[in-house]
C-alpha positions in Angstrom: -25.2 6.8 -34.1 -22.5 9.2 -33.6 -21.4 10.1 -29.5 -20.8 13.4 -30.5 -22.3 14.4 -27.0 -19.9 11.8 -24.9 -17.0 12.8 -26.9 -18.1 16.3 -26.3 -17.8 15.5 -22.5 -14.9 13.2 -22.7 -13.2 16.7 -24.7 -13.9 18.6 -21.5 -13.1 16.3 -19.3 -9.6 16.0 -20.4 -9.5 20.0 -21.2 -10.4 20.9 -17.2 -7.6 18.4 -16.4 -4.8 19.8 -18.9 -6.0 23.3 -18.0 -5.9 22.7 -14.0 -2.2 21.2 -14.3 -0.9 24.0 -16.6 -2.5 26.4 -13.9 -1.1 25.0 -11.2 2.5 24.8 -12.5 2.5 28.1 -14.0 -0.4 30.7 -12.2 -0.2 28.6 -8.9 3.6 28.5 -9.0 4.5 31.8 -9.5 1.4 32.7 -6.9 3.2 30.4 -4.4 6.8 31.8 -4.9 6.0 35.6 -4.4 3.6 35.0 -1.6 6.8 32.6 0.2 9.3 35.3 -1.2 7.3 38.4 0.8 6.5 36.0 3.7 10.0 35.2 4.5 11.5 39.0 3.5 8.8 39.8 6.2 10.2 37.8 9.1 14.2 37.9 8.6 13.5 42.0 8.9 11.6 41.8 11.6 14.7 39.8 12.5 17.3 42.1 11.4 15.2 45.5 13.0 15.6 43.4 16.5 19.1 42.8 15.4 20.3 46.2 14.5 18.1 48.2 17.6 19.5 46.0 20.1 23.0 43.9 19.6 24.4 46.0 17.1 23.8 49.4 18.8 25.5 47.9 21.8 28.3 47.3 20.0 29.0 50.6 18.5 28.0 52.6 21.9 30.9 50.0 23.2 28.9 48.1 25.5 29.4 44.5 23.9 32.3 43.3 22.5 32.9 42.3 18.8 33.6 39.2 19.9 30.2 38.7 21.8 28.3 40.6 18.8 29.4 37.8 16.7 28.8 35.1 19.3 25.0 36.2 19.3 24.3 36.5 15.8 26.2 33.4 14.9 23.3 31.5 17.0 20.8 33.5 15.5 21.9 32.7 12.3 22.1 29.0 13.0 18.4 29.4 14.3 17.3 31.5 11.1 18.9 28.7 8.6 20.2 32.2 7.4 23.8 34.3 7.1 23.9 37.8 9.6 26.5 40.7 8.2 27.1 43.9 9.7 28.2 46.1 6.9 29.2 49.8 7.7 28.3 52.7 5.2 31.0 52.4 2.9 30.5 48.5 2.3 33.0 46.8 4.6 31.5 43.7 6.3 32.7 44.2 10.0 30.7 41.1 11.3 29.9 38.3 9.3 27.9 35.2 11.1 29.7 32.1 9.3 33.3 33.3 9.6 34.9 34.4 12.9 37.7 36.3 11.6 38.2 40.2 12.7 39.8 41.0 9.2 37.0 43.1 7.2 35.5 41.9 3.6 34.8 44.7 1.2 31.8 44.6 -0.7 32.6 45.6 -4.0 30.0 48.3 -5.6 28.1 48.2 -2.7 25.1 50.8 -2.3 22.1 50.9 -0.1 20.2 52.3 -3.0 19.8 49.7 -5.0 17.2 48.3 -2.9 15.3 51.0 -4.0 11.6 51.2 -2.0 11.7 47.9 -1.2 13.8 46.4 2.2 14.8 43.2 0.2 16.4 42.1 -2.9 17.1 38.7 -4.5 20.1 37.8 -6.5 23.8 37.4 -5.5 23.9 41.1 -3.6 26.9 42.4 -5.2 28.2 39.3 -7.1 29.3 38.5 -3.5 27.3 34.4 -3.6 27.3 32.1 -6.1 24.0 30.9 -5.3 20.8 33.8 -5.1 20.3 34.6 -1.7 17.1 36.5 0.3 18.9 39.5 1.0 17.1 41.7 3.7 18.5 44.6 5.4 18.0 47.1 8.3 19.8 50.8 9.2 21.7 50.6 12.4 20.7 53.8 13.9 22.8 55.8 16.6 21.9 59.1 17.7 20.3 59.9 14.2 23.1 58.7 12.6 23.1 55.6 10.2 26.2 53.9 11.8 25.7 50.3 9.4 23.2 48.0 8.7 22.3 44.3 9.6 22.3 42.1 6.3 20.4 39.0 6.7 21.2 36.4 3.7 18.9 33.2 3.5 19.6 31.1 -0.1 16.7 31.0 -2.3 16.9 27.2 -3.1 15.4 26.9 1.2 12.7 28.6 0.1 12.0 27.2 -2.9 12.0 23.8 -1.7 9.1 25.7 0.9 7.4 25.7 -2.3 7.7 22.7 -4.0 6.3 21.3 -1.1 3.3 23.8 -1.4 2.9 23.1 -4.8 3.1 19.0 -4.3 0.2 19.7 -2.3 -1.8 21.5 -4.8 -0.9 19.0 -7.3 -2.3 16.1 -4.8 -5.5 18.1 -4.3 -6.0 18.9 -8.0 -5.5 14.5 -8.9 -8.4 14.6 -6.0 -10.9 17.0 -7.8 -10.0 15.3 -11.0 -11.2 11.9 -9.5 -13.8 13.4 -8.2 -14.6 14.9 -11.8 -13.9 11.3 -13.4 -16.4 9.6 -10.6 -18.8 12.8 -11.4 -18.5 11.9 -15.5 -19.1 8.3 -14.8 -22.4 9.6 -12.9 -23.7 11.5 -15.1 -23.1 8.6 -18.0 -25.1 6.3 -16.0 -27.5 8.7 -15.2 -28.1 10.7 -18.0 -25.6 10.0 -21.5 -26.4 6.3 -20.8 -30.8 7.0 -21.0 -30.7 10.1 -23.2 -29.1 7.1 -25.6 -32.0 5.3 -25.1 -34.4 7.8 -25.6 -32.4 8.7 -28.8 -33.0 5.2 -30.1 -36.0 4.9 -29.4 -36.9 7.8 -31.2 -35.2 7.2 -34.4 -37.8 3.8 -33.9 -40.8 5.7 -33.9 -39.3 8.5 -36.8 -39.2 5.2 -38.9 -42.9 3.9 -37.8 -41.6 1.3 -35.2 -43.7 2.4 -32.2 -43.2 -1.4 -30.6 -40.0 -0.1 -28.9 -40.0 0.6 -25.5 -37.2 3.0 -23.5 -36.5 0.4 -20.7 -35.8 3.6 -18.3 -37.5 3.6 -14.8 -36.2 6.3 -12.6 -38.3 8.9 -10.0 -37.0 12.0 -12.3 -37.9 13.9 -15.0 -35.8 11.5 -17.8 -38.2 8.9 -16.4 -40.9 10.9 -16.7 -39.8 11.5 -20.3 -39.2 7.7 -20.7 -42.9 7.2 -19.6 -44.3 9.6 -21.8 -42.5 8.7 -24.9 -43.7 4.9 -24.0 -47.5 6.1 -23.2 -46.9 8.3 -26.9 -45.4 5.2 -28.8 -48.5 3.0 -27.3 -50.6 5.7 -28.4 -49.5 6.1 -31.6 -49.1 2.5 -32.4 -53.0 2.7 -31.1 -53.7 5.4 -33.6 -52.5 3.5 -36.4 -54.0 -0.1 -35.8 -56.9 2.2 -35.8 -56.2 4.0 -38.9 -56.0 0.4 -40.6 -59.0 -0.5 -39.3 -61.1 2.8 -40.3 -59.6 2.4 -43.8 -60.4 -0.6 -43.8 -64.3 0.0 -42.4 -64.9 2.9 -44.7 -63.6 0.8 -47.8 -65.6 -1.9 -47.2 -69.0 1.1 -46.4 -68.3 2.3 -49.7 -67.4 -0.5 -51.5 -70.8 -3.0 -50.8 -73.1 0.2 -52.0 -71.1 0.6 -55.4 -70.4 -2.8 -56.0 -74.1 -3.4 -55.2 -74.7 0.1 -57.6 -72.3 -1.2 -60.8 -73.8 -5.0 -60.3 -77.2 -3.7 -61.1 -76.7 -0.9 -63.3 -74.6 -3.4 -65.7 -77.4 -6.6 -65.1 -80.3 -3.6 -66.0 -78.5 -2.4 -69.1 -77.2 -5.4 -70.7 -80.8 -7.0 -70.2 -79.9 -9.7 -67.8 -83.1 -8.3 -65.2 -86.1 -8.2 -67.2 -87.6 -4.9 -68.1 -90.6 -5.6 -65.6 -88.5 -6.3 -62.6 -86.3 -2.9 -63.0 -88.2 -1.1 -60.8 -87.4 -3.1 -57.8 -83.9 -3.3 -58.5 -84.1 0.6 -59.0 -85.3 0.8 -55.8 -82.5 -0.9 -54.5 -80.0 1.2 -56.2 -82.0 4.1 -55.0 -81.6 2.5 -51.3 -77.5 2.0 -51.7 -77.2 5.4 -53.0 -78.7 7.2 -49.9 -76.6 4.8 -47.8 -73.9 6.6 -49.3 -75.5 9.9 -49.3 -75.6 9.3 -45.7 -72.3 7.9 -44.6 -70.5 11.0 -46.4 -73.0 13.1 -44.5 -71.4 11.6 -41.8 -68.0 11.9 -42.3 -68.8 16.0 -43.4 -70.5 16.2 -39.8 -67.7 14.6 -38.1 -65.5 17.0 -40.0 -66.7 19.9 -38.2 -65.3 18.9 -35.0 -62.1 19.0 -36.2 -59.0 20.2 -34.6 -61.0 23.9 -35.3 -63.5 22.8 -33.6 -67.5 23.8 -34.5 -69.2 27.1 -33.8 -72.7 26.2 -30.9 -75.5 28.3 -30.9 -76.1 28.3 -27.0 -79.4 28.4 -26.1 -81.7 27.8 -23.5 -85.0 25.4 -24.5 -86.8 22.9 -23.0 -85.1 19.7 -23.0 -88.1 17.5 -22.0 -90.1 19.2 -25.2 -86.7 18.4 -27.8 -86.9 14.5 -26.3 -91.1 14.3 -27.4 -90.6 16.1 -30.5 -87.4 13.4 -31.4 -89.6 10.2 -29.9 -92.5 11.6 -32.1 -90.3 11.3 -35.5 -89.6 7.5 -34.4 -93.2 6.8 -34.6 -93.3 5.3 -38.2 -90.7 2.7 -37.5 -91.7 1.9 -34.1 -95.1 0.9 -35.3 -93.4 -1.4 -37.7 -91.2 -3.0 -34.8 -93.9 -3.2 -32.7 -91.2 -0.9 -30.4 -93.2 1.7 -27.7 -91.6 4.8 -25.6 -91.7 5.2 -22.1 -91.0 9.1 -21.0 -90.5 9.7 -17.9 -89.6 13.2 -17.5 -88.8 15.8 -14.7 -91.4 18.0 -14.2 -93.5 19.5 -16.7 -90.4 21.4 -18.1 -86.9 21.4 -17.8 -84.6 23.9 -19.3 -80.7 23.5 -20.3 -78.5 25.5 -21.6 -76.9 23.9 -24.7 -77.0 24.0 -28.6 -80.6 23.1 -29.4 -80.1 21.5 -32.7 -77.2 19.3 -31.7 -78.8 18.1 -28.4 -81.9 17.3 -31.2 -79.0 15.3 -33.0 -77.7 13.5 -30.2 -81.4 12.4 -28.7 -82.0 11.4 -33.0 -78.5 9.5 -32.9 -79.0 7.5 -29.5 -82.8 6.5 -30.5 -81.9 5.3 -33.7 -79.5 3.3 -32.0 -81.9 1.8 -29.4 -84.5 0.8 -31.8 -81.9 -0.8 -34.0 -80.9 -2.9 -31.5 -83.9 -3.4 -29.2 -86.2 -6.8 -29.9 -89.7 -6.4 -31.3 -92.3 -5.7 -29.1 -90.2 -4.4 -26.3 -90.2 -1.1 -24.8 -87.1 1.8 -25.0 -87.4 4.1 -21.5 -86.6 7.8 -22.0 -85.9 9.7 -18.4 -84.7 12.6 -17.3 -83.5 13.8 -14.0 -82.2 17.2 -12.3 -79.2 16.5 -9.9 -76.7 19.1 -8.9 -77.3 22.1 -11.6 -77.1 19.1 -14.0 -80.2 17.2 -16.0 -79.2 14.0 -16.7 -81.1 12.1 -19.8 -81.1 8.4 -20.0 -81.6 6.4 -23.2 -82.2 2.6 -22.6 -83.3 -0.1 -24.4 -84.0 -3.9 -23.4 -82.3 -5.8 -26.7 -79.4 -7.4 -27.6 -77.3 -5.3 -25.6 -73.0 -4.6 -25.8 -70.0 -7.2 -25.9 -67.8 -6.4 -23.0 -65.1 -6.5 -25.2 -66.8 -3.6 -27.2 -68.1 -1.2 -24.2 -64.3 0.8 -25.0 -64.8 0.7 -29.1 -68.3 1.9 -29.9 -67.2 5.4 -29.8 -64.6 5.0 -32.6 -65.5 5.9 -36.3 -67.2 3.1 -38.5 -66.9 1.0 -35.3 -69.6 -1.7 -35.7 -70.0 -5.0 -33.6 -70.6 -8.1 -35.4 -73.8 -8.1 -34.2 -74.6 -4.8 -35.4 -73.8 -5.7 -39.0 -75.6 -8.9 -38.5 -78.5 -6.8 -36.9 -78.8 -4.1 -39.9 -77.3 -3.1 -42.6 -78.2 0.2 -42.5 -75.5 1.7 -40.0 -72.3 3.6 -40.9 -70.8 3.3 -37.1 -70.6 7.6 -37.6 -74.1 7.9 -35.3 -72.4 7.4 -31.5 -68.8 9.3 -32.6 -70.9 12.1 -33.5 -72.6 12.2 -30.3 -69.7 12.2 -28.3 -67.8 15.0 -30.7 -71.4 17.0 -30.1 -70.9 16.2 -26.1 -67.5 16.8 -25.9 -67.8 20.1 -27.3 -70.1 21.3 -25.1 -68.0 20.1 -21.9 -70.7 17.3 -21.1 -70.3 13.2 -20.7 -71.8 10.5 -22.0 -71.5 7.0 -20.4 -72.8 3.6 -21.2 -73.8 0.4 -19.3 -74.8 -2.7 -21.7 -75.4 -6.3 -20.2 -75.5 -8.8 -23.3 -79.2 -10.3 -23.7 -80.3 -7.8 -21.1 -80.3 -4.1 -22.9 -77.9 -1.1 -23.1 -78.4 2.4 -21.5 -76.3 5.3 -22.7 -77.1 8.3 -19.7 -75.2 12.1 -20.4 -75.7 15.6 -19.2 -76.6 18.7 -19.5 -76.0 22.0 -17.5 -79.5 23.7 -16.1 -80.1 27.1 -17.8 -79.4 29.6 -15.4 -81.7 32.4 -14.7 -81.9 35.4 -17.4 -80.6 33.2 -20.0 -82.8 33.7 -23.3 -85.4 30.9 -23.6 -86.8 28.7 -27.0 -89.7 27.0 -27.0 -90.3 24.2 -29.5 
């Protein structure tokens, strides 16, 4: 199985940590470095504006010494981590904070304008460092008259140790978010890559036909859920094809015992093996097999129709107590034989439904048949109907040789027959009760069962009442 979705996330993980460093020493760097560049321009000429309004105006309107000009700006230099000049208009430094001599330093090419609109400039101002300096100046104003200016020079390298601190700390938080990522990754493997493996598995199982594995996956969310469903779907499934086996199986061995029977006697009658006087009742028997047939594939066409299309009911309202004497009346021939009798007991003198006429007629036919094939000789099969909550409910029951407990669930199934019933008669297909729940089930009703072995079997559904209005048949 490939990891194409771990290396996937294993591919991003490493791409959001590549990408965060390179951002951080490039985009966060140069972020960092203009915003301590402006910071620090900002405070040495608030500096140098207090500097040149103040001590340097006293000096030119001869109220402070040189002497004490430079004794002031030599401490405020000291305090600033920073050089002070006083430069006058033609670029002779008259005052500079780190040497106390009176003799005056030209600076070479010096012009204010090459500031331009900005109050600071970085570099070597005038080729006059070695190293780049923070150069910010301020006008020394007398009288409306720019007199000098106040120079403040702070060395770059200061502030660019500033921010290599600032960046060692976004480089410590970004190893923190990547941990956190990693311990995040490592989640989400155990929580989801690690399952959704399983699932995958699993899966590839059941594409191949192996619905015995199971997703060992338990948790409250919805991969559990989906874990639980593909288990319930693989049980299912595995269900479905047990019970494919077995109705192959059944509806071989329905169709083979009729035309084996068929071919056995067909070949015996021509190749003279059964006399020519004793046809006639092996005739009679192939007769009999072939409308076993007829019947089973009548069967299987009816159970056809409630397919995944579904059948077409002619709704109706008729009198359900009149459909259940009509269908009892049709029994009459073989109940004499089995010495079998009815017992009605019916709500009311009518009792209208609404429901398809001719299935209802089918599923009564259907459940009879069943109870006189398995009810003893000389008992008695109890037909009742009763009106509960906008519902009748009809009640076949029968005093034979009742259900296996082990069979209650498996009577509904196609070709289903218990041992006993094969035992019992031969005559069944097992179609007769999955047709009456397909019939049932279509018309939104259930059908329930209670069987005590040796005691009898009752098999009790419903009908809605026909509501008033609703057209009306009469049998």
């Amino acid at each position: 199985m490939k990891r194409t979705l771990y290396l996937k996330l294993l591919a991003g993980y490493m791409a959001f940590g590549i990408l965060g460093f390179l951002t951080t020493a490039t985009f966060t760097a140069r972020l960092a470095s203009d915003y301590i560049e402006q910071d620090a321009a900002a405070s040495l000429y608030r500096e140098s504006n207090l500097l040149a309004s103040n001590y340097a105006s006293y000096y030119y309107q001869g109220t402070m010494t040189l002497e004490e000009l430079h004794s002031r700006f030599t401490a405020i230099a000291v305090y600033l981590g920073a050089e002070i000049w006083v430069i006058d208009p033609n670029g002779n430094v008259l005052i500079d904070s780190r040497d106390a001599s009176s003799a005056p330093i030209a600076v070479e090419g010096f012009d204010i304008a090459a500031f331009g609109t900005k109050y600071y400039q970085v570099g070597s101002f005038f080729h006059m460092f070695e190293e780049s300096q923070l150069s910010v100046f301020s006008p020394i104003t007398i009288n409306y008259k720019v007199r000098g200016y106040v120079v403040i020079h702070k060395p770059v390298k200061s502030l660019d140790s500033l921010k290599d601190g600032f960046l060692n700390i976004s480089y410590l938080t970004l190893a923190i978010i990547f941990l956190c990522a990693f311990v995040t990754l490592a989640l989400f493997t155990y929580t989801v890559y690690i399952p959704i493996r399983k699932i995958t598995r699993a899966a590839k199982e059941y594409a191949e036909g192996n619905f015995k594995e199971q997703i060992n996956i338990h948790t409250n969310d919805e991969i559990g859920y989906l874990a639980a469903s593909l288990n319930y779907m693989a049980s299912e499934l595995s269900s479905q094809e047990d019970d494919q086996r077995k109705f192959i199986a059944n509806i071989s061995h329905d169709f083979r015992s009729p035309l084996t029977s068929i071919k056995g006697y067909v070949e015996a009658i021509m190749d003279g093996t059964i006399p020519h006087e004793m046809q006639d009742k092996y005739l009679s028997t192939i007769l009999f097999e072939a409308e076993r047939l007829n019947k089973l594939t009548e069967g299987l066409l009816e159970l056809n129709k409630y397919g995944a299309k579904g059948t077409m009911l002619d709704i109706s309202s008729f009198d359900i107590n009149q459909a259940i004497k009509l269908v009892a009346r049709s029994f009459e021939g073989t109940c004499k034989k089995k010495r079998i009798s009815f017992e009605l007991i019916l709500t009311g003198q009518t009792s209208f439904v609404s429901a398809d006429m001719s299935k209802i007629q089918q599923v009564l036919y259907n459940l009879i048949d069943n109870a006189i094939k398995f009810s003893h000789p000389d008992s008695m099969i109890t037909i009742e109907t009763t009106e509960k909550n906008e519902k009748v409910f009809i009640s076949v029951k029968d005093s034979g040789i009742g259900i296996p407990k082990d069979s209650i669930n498996k009577i509904w199934e196609r070709f289903y027959k218990t041992d006993l019933s094969r035992g019992k008669d031969k005559r069944g297909t097992g179609l007769g009760l999955s047709i009456v729940k397909e019939i049932l089930a279509k018309h939104n009703e259930n059908i329930n069962v209670v069987s005590t072995e040796g005691v009898g079997t009752e098999f009790i559904f419903t009908l809605p009442l026909a509501q008033e209005g609703e057209g009306t048949s009469y049998l």
